[in-house]
C-alpha positions, -999 to +999 in steps of 0.1 A: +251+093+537+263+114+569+230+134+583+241+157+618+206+157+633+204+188+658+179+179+688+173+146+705+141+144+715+107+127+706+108+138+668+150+139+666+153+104+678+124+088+655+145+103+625+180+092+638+164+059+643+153+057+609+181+071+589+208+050+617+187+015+604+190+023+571+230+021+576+236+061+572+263+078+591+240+096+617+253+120+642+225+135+669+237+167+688+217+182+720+222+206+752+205+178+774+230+152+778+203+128+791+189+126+754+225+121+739+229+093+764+196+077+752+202+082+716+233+065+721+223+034+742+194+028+720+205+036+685+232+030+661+245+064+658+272+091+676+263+117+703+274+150+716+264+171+740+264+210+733+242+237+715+234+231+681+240+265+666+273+270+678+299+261+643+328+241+670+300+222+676+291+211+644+326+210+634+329+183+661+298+165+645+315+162+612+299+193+593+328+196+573+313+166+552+279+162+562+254+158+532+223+168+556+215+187+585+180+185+605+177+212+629+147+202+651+153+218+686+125+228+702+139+263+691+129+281+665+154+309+668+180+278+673+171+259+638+174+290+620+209+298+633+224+260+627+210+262+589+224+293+586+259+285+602+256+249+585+251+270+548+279+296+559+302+278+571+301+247+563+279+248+530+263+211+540+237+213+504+209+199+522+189+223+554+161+213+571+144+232+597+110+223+622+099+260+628+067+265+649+059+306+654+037+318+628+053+348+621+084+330+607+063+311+591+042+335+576+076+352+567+091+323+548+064+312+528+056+346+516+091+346+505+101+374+524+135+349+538+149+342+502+174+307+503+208+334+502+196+353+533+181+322+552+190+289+534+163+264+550+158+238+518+129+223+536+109+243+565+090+215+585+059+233+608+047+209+633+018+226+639+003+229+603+010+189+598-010+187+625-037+211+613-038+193+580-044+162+600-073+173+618-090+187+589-084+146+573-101+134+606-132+160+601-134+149+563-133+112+573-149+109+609-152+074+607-115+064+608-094+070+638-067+076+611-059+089+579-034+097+555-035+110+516-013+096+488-011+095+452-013+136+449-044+134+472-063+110+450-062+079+476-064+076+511-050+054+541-075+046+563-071+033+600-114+014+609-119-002+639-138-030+633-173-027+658-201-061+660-225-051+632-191-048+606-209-069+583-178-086+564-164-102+603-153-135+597-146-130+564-112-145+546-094-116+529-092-136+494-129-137+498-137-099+502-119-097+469-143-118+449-172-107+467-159-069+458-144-075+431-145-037+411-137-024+450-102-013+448-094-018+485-065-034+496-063-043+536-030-030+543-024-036+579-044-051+611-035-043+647-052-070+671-042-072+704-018-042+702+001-063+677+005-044+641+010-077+610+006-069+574-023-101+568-024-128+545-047-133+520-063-163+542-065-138+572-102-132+584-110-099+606-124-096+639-146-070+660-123-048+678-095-053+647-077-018+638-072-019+607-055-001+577-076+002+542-063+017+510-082+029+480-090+055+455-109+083+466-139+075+444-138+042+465-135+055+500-172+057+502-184+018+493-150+013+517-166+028+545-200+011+535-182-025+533-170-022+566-201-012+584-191+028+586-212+057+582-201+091+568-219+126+582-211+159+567-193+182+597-212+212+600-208+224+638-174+217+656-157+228+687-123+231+691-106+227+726-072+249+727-064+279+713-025+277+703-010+274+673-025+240+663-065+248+674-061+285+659-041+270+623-076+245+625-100+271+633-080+294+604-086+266+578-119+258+583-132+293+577-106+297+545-119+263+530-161+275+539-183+248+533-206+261+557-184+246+589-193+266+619-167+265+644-167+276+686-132+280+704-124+278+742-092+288+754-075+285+789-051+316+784-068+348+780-040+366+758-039+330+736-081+332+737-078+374+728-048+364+700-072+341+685-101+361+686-084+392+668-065+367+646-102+353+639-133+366+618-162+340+624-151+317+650-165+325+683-134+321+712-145+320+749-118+323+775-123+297+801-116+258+804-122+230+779-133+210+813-159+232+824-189+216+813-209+249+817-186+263+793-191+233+772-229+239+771-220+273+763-202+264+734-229+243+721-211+206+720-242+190+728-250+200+689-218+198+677-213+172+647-177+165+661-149+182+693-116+184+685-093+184+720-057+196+705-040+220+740-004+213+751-015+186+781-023+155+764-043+143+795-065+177+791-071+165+755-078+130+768-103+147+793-118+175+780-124+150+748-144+126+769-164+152+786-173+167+751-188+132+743-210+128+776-221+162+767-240+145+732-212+153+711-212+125+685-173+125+676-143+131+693-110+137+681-078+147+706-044+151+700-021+126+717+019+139+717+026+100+739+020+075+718+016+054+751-015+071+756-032+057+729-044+024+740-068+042+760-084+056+734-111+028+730-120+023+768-123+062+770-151+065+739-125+086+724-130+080+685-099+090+662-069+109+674-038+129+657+001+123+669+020+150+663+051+135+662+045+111+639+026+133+614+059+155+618+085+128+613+062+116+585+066+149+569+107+152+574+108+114+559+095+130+529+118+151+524+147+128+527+141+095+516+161+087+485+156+086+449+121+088+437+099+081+473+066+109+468+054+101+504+060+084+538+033+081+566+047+066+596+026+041+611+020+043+653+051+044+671+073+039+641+063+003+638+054+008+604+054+029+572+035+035+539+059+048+511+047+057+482+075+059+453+085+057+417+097+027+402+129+033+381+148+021+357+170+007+376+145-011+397+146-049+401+107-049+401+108-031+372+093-054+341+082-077+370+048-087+378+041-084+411+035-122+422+075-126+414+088-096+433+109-111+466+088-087+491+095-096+528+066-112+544+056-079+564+051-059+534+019-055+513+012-035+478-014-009+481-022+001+446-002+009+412-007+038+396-002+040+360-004+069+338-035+087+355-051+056+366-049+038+398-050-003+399-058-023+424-026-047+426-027-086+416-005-113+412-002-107+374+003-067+372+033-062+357+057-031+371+070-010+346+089+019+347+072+051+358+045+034+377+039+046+413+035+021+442+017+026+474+036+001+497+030-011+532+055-019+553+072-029+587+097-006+599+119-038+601+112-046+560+115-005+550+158-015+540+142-044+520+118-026+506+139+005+492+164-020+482+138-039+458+126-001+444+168+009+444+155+042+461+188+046+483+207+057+452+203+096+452+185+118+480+182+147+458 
């Protein structure tokens, strides 16, 4: 498949480096020749340097015959124009833009941009992904991760594994007979900053990270098995007042529940646009490091902060001075992923990464065949897919102790019909079932091979 993907940087070059290792024709296109350049060096796929929008350029990328376009500049106004020149022009069948005002947004999804007058197939908004994400970490404080599958009726879970864990030193295999009706599957361990999909005879340590599937009705005896604790959120205190921290602050008083929510804001127009934009969130103007202010907003009291402003070292910051105050639970928003081994040492307890929870989101909208869902794992190191098995499928009519998976790759749970199982050697696959699959990022060709997924994008 040839995909022209318009912007090269932290989110542009994730895709391309997906889509180029899965063998497609991938062309990336920016105005910064720097990040053409390391597109190149790095990945197996063409550059050019030159603005997306502009249809010579695009020509030169091959949009006569492209199947795909994703437009993810860091312009809005830029994405818009490339799918429209892309549909006018060209008429490539498959758009995708990452838009990030609100007003567009608010536009498109009230259907006031109908597909002939703006023909975006798939509108990606960073900033709601990342909203969504934060409302997971509130609803599961325990995990410094979290991801929903199965049409939200299982969860991913990343734990970190504390002392008092009380299944430590435990084989794998043996957790399954002493749990037997648990349908948790240990996906994925990171130990020593090294991510491995573990063995059956694999025991867990303190300080483990790992990454635990299972039905939502099971999430809470998951949390119990691995020494977690669960406490309703009923006070929080968001730090940052743009798009992501107002999206947040706009959910939690749609959903209710009783969540009480204080603001602080750097920017006074940003702190006055959210206040107006607001009806019982409280927004002071003043900054998230001020520990006066802090006190102000109450975060001593607060059941949990939640750091998400531009500066990634603020976050990092104004998180850990939100937990010396007596907050309880900290959650910042980390755009470089390097950042995030410093998580731990700092007290800092789950975080979100926008760019993965964005590239997660454009994955799903372009995988092949029958894939429902990809979460991308850390820096692209792994992901979990969750697809349809088809007829065409070698694992289909195969139980799942004969299906040639790649050693780094791991079955979450089968879902038949409307019920979930928890895999074993002697389920059989049949067609229709949905899998949850784990996966290196090295294993993902295997994997889609196995499910023939790379037969049909749309």
């Amino acid at each position: 498949m040839k995909v022209i993907i318009c912007g090269a940087g932290q989110v542009g070059w994730q895709i391309a480096r997906h889509l180029s290792g899965e063998k497609n024709d991938v062309t990336v296109v920016d105005n910064n020749p720097e990040l053409v350049r390391r597109a190149t060096d790095t990945l197996d796929v063409q550059g050019l340097w030159g603005f997306a929008s502009y249809p010579d350029i695009l020509k030169r990328a091959g949009a006569n015959d492209a199947d795909m376009i994703i437009a993810a500049t860091h312009s809005d106004e830029v994405n818009m124009v490339t799918c429209q020149v892309a549909h006018s022009v060209f008429n490539i069948s498959r758009k995708i833009a990452r838009l990030r005002s609100q007003s567009y947004l608010d536009a498109i999804y009230s259907d006031l941009y109908r597909r002939d007058h703006m023909p975006i197939d798939v509108v990606i908004s960073p900033e709601r992904e990342v909203a969504e994400a934060a409302l997971r970490r509130l609803k599961y404080p325990a995990a410094f991760d979290s991801e929903s599958f199965l049409e939200d009726e299982a969860q991913l879970m990343g734990l970190r594994l504390e002392q008092d864990c009380p299944v430590l030193n435990t084989p794998l295999r043996q957790l399954n007979d002493l749990f037997s009706t648990l349908r948790v599957i240990v996906l994925a361990v990171r130990r020593e900053g090294r991510l491995f999909a573990p063995d059956a005879g694999d025991q867990l340590f303190a300080g483990d990270e790992i990454y635990a599937f299972a039905p939502n009705e099971d999430v809470p005896r998951l949390l119990e098995v691995f020494g977690k604790t669960t406490k309703r959120q009923e006070r929080v205190v968001i730090l940052g007042g743009g798009n992501v921290g107002l999206t947040v602050a706009q959910a939690l008083e749609e959903r209710g529940g009783g969540i009480r929510a204080k603001m602080i804001e750097r920017n006074r127009a940003s702190a006055e646009r959210a206040a107006d934009a607001l009806e019982r969130t409280i927004v002071l103007n003043g900054d998230a490091l001020d520990a006066t202010l802090l006190n102000e907003a109450g975060v001593s009291r607060a059941d949990a902060v939640l750091a998400v402003t531009d500066d990634d070292k603020t976050n990092l910051l104004a998180a850990v001075r939100g937990k010396a105050e007596g907050c309880p639970l900290a959650i910042s928003l980390i755009n470089d992923p390097t950042l995030i081994p410093l998580m731990e040492p700092m007290g800092i307890d789950a975080y979100i990464n926008p760019r993965a929870t964005t590239v997660s989101s454009i994955l799903r909208h372009i995988r092949h065949g029958r894939v429902r869902g990809v979460y991308s794992i850390g820096d692209a190191e792994a992901e979990v897919i969750e697809a349809q098995v088809l007829s065409t499928s070698s694992v289909a009519g195969v139980h799942i102790r004969d299906i040639d998976f790649p050693e780094g790759v791991l079955v979450g749970a089968v879902k038949k019909g409307h019920e979930i199982h928890k895999p074993s050697g002697g389920l059989r696959i049949e067609e229709g079932d949905v899998m949850v699959i784990f996966a290196l990022a090295s294993d993902v060709p295997a994997v889609e091979q196995l499910l023939q997924v790379s037969i049909d994008f749309f």
